[in-house]
C-alpha positions as CSV (number, residue, x, y, z in Angstrom):
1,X,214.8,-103.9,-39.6
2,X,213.4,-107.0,-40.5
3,X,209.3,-106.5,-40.9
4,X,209.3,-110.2,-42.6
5,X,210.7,-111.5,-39.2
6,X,208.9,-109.8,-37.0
7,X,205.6,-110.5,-38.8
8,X,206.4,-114.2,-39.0
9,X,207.0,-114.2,-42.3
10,X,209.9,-116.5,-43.8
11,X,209.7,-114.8,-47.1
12,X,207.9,-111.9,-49.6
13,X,205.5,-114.0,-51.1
14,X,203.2,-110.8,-52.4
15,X,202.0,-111.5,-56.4
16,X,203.3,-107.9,-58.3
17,X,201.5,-109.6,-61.8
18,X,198.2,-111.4,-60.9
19,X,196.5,-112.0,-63.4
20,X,192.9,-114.2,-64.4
21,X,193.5,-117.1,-66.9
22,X,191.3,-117.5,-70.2
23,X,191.0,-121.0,-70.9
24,X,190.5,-122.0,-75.0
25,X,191.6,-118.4,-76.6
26,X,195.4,-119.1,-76.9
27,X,195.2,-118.4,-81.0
28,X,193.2,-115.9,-80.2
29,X,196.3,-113.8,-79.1
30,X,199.2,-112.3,-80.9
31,X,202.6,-110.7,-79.1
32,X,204.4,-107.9,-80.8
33,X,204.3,-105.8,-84.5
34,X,205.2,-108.7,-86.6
35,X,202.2,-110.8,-85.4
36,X,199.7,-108.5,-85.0
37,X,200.5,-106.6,-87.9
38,X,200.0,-110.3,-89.7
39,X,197.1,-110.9,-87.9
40,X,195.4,-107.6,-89.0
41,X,196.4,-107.9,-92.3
42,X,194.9,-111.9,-92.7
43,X,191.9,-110.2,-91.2
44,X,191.6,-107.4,-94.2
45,X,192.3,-110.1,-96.8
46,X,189.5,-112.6,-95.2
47,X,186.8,-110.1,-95.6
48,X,187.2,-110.4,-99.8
49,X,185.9,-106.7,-100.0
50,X,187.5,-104.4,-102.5
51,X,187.5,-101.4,-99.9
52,X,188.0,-102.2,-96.1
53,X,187.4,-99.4,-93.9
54,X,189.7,-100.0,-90.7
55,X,189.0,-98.0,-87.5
56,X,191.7,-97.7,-84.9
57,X,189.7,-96.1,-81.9
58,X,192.2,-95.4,-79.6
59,X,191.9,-94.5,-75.4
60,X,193.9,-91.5,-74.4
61,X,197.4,-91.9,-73.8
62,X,198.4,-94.2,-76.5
63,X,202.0,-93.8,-77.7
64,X,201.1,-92.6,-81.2
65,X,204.9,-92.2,-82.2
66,X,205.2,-95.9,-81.6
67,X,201.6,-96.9,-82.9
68,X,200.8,-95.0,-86.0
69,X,204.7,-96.1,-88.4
70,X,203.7,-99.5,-87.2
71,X,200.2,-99.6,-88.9
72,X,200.9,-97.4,-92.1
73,X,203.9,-99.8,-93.1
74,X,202.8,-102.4,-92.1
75,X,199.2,-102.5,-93.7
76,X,200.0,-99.9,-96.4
77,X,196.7,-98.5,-96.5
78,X,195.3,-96.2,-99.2
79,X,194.3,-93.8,-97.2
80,X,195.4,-92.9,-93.7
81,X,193.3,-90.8,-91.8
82,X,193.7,-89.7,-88.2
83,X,191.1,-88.5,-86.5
84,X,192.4,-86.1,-83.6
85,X,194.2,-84.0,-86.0
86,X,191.5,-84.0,-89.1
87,X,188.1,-84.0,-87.0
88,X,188.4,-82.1,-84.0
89,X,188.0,-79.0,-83.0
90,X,190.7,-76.5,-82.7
91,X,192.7,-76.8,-79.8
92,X,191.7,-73.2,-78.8
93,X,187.9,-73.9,-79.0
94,X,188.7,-77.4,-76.9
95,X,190.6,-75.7,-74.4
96,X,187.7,-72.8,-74.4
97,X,184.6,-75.8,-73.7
98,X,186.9,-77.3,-70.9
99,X,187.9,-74.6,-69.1
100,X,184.0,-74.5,-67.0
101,X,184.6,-78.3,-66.0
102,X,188.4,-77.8,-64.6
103,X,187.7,-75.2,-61.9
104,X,189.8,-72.3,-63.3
105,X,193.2,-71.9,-61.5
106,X,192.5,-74.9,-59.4
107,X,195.3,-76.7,-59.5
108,X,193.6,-80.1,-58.2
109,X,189.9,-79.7,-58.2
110,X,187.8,-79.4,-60.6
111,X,183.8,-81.4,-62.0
112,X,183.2,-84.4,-63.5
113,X,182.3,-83.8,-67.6
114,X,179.3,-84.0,-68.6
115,X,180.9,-83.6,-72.2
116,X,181.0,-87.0,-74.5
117,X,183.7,-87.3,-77.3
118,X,181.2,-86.0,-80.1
119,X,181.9,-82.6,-78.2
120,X,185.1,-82.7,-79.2
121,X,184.9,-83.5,-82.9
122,X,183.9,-80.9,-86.0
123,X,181.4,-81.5,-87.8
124,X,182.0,-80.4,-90.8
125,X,185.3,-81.9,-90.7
126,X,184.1,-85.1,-89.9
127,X,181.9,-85.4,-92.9
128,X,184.4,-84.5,-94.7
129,X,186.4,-87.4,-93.6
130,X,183.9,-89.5,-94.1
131,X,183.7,-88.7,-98.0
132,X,186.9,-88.8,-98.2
133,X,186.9,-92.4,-96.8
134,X,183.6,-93.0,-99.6
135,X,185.4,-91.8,-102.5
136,X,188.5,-94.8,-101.7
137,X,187.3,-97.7,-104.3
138,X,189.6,-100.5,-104.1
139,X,192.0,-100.7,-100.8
140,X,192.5,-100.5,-97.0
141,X,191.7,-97.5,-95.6
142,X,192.6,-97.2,-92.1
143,X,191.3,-94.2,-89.8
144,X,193.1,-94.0,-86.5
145,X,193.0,-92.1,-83.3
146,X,189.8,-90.7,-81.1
147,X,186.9,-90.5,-82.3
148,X,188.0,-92.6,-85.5
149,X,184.2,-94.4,-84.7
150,X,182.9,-91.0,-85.1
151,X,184.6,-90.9,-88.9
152,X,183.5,-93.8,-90.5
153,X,181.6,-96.5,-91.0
154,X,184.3,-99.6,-90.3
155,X,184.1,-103.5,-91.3
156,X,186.7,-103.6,-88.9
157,X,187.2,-102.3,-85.1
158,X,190.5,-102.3,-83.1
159,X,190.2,-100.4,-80.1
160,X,193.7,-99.3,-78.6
161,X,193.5,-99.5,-74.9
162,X,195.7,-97.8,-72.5
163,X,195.7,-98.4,-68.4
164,X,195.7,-95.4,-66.6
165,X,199.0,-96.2,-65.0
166,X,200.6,-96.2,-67.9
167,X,199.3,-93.2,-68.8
168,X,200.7,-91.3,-65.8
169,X,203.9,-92.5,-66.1
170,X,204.2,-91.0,-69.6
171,X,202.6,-88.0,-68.4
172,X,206.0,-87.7,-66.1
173,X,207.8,-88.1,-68.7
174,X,206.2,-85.8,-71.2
175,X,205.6,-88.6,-73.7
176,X,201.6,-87.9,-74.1
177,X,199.5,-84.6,-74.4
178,X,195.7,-84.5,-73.0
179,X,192.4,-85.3,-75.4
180,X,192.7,-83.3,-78.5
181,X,195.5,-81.0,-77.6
182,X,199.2,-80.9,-77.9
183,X,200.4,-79.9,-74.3
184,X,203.2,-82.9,-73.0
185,X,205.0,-80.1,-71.6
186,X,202.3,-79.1,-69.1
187,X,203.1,-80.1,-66.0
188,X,202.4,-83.6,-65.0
189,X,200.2,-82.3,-62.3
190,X,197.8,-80.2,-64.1
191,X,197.8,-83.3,-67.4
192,X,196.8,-85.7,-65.2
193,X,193.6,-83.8,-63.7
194,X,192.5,-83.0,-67.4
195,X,193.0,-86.8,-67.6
196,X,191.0,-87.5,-64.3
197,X,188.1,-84.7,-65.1
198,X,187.9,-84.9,-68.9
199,X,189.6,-87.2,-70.7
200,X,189.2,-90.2,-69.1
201,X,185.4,-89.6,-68.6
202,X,184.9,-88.6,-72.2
203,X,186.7,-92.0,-73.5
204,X,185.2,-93.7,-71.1
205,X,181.7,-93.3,-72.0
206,X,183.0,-94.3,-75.7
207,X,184.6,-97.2,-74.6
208,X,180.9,-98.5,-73.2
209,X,178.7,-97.5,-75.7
210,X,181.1,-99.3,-78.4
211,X,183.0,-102.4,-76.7
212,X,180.6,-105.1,-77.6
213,X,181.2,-103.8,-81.5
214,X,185.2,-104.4,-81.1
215,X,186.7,-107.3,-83.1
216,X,190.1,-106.9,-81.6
217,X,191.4,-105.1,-78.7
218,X,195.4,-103.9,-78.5
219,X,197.2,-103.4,-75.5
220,X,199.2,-100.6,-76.1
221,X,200.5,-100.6,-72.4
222,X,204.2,-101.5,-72.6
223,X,206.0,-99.6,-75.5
224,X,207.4,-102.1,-78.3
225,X,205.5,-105.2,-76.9
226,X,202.2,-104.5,-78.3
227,X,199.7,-107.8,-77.7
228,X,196.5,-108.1,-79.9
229,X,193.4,-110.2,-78.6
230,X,189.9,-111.0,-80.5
231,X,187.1,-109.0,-79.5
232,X,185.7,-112.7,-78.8
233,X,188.6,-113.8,-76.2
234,X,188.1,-110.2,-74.3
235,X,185.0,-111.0,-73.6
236,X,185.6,-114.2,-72.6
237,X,188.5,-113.3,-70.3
238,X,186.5,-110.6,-68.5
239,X,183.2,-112.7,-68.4
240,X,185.6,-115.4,-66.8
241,X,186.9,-112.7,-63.9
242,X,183.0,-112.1,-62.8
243,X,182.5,-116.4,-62.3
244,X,186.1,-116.2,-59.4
245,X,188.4,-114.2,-57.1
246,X,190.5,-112.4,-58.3
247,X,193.2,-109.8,-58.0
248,X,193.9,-106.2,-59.9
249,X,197.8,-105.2,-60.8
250,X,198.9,-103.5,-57.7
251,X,201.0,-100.6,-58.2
252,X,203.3,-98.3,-56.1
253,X,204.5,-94.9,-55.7
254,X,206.9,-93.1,-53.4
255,X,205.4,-89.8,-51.5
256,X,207.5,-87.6,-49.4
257,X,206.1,-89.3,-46.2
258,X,206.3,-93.2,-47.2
259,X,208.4,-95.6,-45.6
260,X,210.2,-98.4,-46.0
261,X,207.7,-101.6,-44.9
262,X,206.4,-102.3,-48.8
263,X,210.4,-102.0,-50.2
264,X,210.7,-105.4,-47.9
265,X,207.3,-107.1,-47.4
266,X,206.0,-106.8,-51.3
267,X,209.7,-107.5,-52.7
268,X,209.6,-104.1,-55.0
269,X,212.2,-102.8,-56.8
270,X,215.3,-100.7,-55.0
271,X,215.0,-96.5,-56.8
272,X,212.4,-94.5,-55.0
273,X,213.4,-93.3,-51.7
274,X,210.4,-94.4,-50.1
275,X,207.0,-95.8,-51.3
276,X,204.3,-94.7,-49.5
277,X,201.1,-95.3,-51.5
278,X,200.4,-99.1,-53.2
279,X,196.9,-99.0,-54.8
280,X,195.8,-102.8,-54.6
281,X,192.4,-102.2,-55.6
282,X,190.7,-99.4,-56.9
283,X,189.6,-100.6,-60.2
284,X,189.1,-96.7,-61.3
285,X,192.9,-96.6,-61.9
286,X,194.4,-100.4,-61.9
287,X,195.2,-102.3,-64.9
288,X,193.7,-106.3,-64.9
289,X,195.9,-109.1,-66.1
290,X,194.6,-111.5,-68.7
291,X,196.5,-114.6,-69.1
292,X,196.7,-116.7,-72.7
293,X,199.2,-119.2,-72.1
294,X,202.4,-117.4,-71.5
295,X,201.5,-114.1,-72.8
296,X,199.2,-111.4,-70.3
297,X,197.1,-109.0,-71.9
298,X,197.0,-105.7,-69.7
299,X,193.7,-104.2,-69.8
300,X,192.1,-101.3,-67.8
301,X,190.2,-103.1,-64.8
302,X,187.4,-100.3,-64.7
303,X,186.6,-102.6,-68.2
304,X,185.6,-105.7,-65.9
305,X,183.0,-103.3,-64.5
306,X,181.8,-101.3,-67.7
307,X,181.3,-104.8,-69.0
308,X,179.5,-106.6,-66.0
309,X,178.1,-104.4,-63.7
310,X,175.3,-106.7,-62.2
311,X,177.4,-109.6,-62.4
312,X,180.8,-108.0,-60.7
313,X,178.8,-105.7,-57.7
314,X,175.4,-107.1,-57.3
315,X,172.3,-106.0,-58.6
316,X,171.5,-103.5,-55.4
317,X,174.8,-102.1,-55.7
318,X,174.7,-101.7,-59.3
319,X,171.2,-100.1,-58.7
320,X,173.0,-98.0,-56.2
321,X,175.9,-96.7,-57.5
322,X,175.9,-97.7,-61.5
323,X,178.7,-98.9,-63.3
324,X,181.3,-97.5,-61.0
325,X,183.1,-100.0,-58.1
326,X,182.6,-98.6,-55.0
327,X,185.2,-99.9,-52.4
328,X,189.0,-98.8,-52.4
329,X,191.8,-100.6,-50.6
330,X,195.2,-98.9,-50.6
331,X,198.1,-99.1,-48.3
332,X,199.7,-96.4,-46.8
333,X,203.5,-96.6,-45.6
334,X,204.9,-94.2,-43.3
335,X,207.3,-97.0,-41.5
336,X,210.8,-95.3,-41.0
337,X,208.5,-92.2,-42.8
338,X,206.8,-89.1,-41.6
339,X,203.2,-88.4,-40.9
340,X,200.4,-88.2,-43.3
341,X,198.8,-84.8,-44.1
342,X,196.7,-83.4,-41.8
343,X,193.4,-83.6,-43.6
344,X,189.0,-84.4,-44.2
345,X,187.0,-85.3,-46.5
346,X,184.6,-83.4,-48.1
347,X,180.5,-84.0,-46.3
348,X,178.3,-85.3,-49.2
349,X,176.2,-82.4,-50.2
350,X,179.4,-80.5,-50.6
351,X,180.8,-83.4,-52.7
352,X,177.5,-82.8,-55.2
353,X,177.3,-79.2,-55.1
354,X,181.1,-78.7,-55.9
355,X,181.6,-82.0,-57.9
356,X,179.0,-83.5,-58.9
357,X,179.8,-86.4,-57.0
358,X,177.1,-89.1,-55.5
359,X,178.9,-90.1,-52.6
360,X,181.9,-89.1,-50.9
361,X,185.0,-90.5,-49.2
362,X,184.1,-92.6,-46.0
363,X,187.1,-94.5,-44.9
364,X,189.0,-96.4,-42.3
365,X,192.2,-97.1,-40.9
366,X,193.6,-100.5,-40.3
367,X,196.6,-101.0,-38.8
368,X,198.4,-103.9,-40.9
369,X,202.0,-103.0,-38.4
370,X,203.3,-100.1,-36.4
371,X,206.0,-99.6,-34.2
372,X,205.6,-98.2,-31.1
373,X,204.8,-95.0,-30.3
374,X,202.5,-94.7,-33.1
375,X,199.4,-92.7,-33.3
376,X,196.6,-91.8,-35.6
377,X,195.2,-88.3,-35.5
378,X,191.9,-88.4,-35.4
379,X,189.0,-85.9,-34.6
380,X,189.6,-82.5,-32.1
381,X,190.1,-82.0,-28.6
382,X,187.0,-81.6,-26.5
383,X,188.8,-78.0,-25.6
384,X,189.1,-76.9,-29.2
385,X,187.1,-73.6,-30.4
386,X,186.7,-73.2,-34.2
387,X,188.0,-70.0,-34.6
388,X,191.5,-70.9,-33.2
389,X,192.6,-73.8,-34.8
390,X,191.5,-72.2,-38.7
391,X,193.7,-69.0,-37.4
392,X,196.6,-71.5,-36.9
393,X,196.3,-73.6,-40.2
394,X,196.1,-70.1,-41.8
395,X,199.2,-68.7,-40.3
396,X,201.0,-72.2,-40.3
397,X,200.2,-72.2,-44.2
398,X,201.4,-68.7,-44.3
399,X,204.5,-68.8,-42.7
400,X,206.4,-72.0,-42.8
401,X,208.3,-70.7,-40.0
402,X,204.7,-70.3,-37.5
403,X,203.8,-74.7,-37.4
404,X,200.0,-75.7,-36.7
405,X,200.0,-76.7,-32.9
406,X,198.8,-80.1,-33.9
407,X,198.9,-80.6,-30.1
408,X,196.6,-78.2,-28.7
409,X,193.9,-79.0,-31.6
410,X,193.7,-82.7,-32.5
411,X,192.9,-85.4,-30.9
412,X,195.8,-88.6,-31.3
413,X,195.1,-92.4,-30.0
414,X,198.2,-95.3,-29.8
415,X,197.9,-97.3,-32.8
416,X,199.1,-101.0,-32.9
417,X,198.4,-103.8,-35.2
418,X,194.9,-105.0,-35.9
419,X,193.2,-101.8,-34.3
420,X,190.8,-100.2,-36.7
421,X,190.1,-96.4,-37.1
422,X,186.9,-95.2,-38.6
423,X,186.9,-92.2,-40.5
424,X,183.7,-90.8,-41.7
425,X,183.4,-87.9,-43.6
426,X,183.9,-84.5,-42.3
427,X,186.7,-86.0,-39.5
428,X,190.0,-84.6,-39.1
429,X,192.8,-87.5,-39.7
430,X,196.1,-88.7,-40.7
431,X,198.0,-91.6,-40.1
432,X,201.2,-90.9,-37.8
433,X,205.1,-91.9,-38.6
434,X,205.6,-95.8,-38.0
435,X,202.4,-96.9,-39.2
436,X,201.1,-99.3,-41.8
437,X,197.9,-99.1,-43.1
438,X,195.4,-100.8,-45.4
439,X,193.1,-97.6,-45.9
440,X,189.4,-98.8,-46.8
441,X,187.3,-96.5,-48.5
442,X,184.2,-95.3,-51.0
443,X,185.9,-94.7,-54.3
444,X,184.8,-91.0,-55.2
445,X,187.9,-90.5,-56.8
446,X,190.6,-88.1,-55.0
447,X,188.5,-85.8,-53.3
448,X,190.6,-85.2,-50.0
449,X,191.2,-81.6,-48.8
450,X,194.3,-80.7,-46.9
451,X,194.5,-79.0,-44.0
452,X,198.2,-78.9,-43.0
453,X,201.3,-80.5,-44.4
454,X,204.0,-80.1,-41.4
455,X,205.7,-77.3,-43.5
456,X,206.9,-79.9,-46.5
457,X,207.9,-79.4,-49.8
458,X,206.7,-82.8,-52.3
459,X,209.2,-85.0,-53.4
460,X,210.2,-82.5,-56.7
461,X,210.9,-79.4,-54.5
462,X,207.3,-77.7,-54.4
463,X,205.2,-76.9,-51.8
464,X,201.8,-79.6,-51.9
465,X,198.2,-77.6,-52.1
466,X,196.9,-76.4,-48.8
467,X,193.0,-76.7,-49.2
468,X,192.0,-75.0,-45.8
469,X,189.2,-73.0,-47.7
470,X,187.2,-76.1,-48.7
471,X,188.5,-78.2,-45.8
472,X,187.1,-75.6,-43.1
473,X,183.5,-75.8,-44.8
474,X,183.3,-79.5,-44.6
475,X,185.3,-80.1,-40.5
476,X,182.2,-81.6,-38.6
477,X,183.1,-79.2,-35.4
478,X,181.0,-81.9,-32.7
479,X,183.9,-84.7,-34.1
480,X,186.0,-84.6,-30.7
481,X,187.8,-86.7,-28.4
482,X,184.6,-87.8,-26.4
483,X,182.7,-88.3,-29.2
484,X,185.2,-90.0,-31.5
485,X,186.6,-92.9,-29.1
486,X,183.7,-94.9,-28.4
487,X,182.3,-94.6,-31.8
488,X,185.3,-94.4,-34.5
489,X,188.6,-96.4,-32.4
490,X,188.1,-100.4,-32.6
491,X,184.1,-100.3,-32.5
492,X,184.7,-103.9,-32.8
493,X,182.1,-106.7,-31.6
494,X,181.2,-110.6,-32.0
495,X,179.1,-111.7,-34.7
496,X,179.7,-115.3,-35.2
497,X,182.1,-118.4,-34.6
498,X,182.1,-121.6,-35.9
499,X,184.5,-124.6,-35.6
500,X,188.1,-123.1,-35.5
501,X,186.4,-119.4,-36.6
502,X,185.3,-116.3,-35.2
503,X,183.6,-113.4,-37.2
504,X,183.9,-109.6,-35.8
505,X,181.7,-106.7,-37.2
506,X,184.9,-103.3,-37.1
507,X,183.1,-100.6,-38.2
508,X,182.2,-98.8,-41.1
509,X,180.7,-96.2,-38.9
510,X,176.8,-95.8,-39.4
511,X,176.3,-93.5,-41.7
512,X,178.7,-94.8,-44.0
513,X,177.7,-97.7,-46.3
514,X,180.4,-100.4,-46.0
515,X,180.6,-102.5,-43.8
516,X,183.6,-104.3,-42.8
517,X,183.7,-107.9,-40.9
518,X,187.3,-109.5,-39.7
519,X,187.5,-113.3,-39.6
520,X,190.2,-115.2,-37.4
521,X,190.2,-119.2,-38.5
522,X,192.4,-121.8,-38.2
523,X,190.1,-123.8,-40.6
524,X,187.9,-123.2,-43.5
525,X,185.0,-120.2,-42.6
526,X,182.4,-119.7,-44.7
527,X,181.3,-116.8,-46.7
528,X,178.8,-115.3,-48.7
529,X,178.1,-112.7,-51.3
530,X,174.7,-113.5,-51.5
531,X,174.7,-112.7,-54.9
532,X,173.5,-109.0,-53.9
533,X,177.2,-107.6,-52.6
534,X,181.2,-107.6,-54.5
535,X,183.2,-108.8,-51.5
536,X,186.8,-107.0,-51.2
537,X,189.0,-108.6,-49.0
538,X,193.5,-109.1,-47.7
539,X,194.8,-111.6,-45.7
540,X,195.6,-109.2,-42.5
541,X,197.4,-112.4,-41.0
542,X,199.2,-115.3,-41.8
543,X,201.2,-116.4,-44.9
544,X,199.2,-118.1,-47.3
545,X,195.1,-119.0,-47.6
546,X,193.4,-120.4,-50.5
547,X,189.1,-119.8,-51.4
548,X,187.6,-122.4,-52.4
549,X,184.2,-123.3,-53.9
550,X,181.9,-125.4,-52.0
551,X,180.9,-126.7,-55.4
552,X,183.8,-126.5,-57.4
553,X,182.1,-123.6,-59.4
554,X,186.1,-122.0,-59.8
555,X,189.5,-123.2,-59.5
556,X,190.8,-122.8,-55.8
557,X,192.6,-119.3,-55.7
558,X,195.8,-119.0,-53.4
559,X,196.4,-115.4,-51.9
560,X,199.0,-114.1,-49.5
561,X,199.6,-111.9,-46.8
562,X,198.5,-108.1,-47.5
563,X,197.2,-109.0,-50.9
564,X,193.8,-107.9,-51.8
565,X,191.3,-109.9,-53.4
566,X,187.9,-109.4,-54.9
567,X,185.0,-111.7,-55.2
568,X,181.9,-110.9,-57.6
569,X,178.7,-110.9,-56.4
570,X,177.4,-113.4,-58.8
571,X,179.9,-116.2,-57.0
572,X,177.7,-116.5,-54.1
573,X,178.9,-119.4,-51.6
574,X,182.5,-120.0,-51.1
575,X,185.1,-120.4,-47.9
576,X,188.5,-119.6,-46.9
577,X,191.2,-121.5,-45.5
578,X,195.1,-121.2,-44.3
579,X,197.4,-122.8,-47.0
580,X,201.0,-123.3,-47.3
581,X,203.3,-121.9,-44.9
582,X,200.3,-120.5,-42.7
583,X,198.3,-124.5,-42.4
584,X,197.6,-125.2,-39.7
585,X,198.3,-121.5,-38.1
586,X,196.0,-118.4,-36.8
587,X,195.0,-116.2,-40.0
588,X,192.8,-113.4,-40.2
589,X,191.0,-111.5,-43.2
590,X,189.2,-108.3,-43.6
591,X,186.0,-108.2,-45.4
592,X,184.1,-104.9,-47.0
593,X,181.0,-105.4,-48.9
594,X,178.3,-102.9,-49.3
595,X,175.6,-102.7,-46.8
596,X,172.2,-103.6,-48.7
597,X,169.3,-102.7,-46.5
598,X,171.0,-100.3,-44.2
């Protein structure tokens, strides 16, 4: 089937590598060992010092088999130190301070540390270091790793960034081991929710409390192409991202229920079966392209917001919610594919009391396609008691061989392009088979408790996690047919037209804090941030549209159909318009932005 044809689309035209240009920091750059091993070494010999203390602070996940041959030969230091395996803790003891914060035997839940990376480091053995590194006279010394910051006292900084992409891919492949441990055989599973619980909230905190110290950053992303920017030209680039729209790195995965609409529409890559998941943004786990000249610099785009909170969501949502970005847009492919998992989300007490968690994960469906015959599951049936359906999804997740009777329990509506499903939290959902949808969320992370899986095994052969136990104390029981239709299924209604425009308010629901608005033009529509709001946005119809400036306060940015685009807060005024292929032609866009005196 052709979903280009049918969506009147003459051709993918979906940007895989997006990416926000730095204007004036082209020497600031350097591609691969030989230059930045040059660079760093003109940097040592500028500084006219007889000993130069180097620290290479380094984000978990680096490739140290690649990283740490290239620095030692390359800058020859006198002393080589590195800090993970001569300041930390024992592995034992680490595992021993973790093991409250990952929930036990849980194999996907656990709390958000509270833990920083001083936790992990001995002290004794870090003063030791640091008199070893004292008693070096003349020469480079270089100390390398986490925690190197925690060693020394450097003239220089590198910080050696990984995005957490990357980092999952080599967690597959059993290339990496978690924070201060050596464990690459672990399962991939049970690495990457260390990564999610610990490590990445342990570096994290780090990585703000030292960036505006770095003199160079390294992207350490793609194995044997390493690229080294100034600390300066960082900056820059990500000061740059908060003054325009822009767009994350999107990036896919296949699921044992994804379809086959993404393969064609976005132009990926024939190898997975399916792909069923593209995260488009959710700055928590996308990487952010900065372009100097012909060379992009990949970067983790949760830096953007430890960097310019205020700037990037708005000084009430900053207030709100901290340095943390609080919408998610994903897609969700089950075209030629099977149903989602039957599932809720956790109610927001339960999300604090279990982990530690502010908010929880309100969402929405919005039908980008579907073919016919498609449904969404969402809330009970008016005639559904309790007791009955948790005795099914225990037996069903019991015996294989016993199904949940999906049909005498939950509630199903048609689903066809453009209709909206809202999905607070606490309602049973999940998208049907032949349905393709741009999910919009909160961002709590991956909080989602399953209730039933239609007897499936994941796409290595094992059976996925059941989670009927915390599921069944979050269903909101009242959540039925009668109640969900005229509040959750296309609550859509006028808010404003203009000249060739039309504004629509489709949901959140109201006790969820987003608020969505859908635009139809033919011409330009205005919009606003207000400075107080980030505005998240995809073109939901038509080929091509460009935003524009009123005031010419950024260069006009061209996006195109499905792609998501954000627009800081602190850009205020700007408008929309069809471009290209779609001038002249009916588009549509669909805006979240944060709801500021609900």
């Amino acid at each position: 089937m052709s979903y280009l044809k049918k969506l009147g689309l003459g051709k993918a035209n979906y940007d895989l590598k997006p990416y926000v240009p730095v204007e004036g920091f082209d020497d600031a750059c350097w591609q691969g060992w030989e230059a930045v091993i040059g660079q760093l070494t003109a940097a040592i010999q500028s500084r006219s010092l007889e000993r130069i203390v180097v620290a290479v602070e380094c984000y978990t996940g680096v490739l140290d088999e690649e990283i740490v041959p290239k620095l030692r030969d390359g800058l020859k230091p006198e002393l080589w130190v590195q800090s993970e395996h001569e300041a930390f803790k024992p592995p034992e003891h680490i595992d021993d301070l973790l093991a409250p914060e990952l929930g036990g035997d849980d194999p996907i839940f656990g709390r958000m540390t509270r833990l920083t990376l001083e936790d992990f480091i001995d002290t004794d053995k870090g003063k030791k270091i640091q008199s070893r590194v004292e008693s070096v006279k003349r020469g480079c010394v270089i100390v390398y790793g986490a925690g190197a910051l925690l060693c020394c006292e450097p003239d220089i900084i590198v910080y050696a960034d990984m995005a957490r992409r990357e980092a999952q891919l080599r967690q597959r492949a059993n290339k990496i081991s978690n924070l201060g441990v050596e464990n690459r055989e672990l399962k991939a599973s049970l690495q990457y929710k260390r990564s999610f619980f610990i490590d990445w909230r342990v570096c994290d905190k780090f990585k703000r409390s030292s960036a505006k110290r770095w003199d160079y950053l390294l992207d350490t992303c793609t194995e044997g192409d390493p690229k080294l920017i100034t600390g300066e030209a960082l900056r820059a680039g990500l000061a740059s991202a908060t003054r325009r729209p822009f767009r994350v790195v999107p990036f896919f995965d296949p699921g044992v229920w994804g379809g086959q609409w993404m393969r064609e529409v976005c132009a990926l890559p024939d190898g997975p079966p399916n792909y069923a998941w593209c995260f488009d943004c959710v700055p928590e786990e996308n990487s952010l392209l900065l372009g100097f000249g012909d060379t992009r610099v990949e970067i983790p785009s949760i830096n953007l917001v430890f960097a310019h909170p205020e700037e990037l969501l708005g000084e009430p949502v900053y207030g709100r919610y901290g340095a943390e970005f609080p919408i998610r847009f994903d897609f969700l492919d089950t075209m030629q594919g099977q149903n989602l998992s039957f599932q809720v989300h956790p109610l927001i007490d339960y999300a604090y009391e279990h982990f530690g968690l502010r908010y929880t994960q309100d969402e929405s469906y919005y039908i980008l396609d579907a073919e016919p015959g498609a449904e969404v599951y969402l809330g009970l049936r008016d005639d559904t008691e309790p007791k009955s359906m948790l005795n099914d999804l225990k037996t069903a997740a019991e015996d294989p061989n016993k199904p949940f009777p999906d049909e005498k329990h939950v509630s199903r509506f048609p689903a066809k392009k453009h209709d909206h499903f809202l999905i607070p939290a606490g309602t049973c959902h999940c998208s049907g088979a032949n349905s393709m949808v741009l999910e919009i969320s909160h961002t709590p992370y991956m909080f989602t408790f399953k209730l039933w899986d239609w007897a499936r095994l994941d796409l290595n052969g094992q059976p996925r996690p059941i989670n009927l136990e915390r599921g069944a104390a979050n269903i909101q029981w009242d959540r039925t047919q009668s109640w969900v239709e005229p509040r959750l299924v296309n609550a859509i209604t006028p808010v404003a037209e203009g000249v060739g425009w039309q504004e629509e308010r489709t949901g959140l629901y109201q006790t969820e804090a987003i608020e969505t608005r859908r635009h139809w033009f033919t011409c330009s529509v205005p919009h606003d941030t207000r400075q107080e709001s980030v505005h998240v946005l995809n073109l939901v119809e038509g080929a091509e549209a460009i935003v524009e400036s009123p005031d010419g306060a950024f260069p006009p940015f061209i996006v195109h159909y499905a792609e998501t685009f954000i627009i800081p807060a602190s850009v205020g005024k700007y408008s929309i318009r069809p471009h290209g292929d779609a001038e002249n032609t009916r588009c549509a866009t669909l805006k979240a932005f944060l709801r500021i005196n609900a």
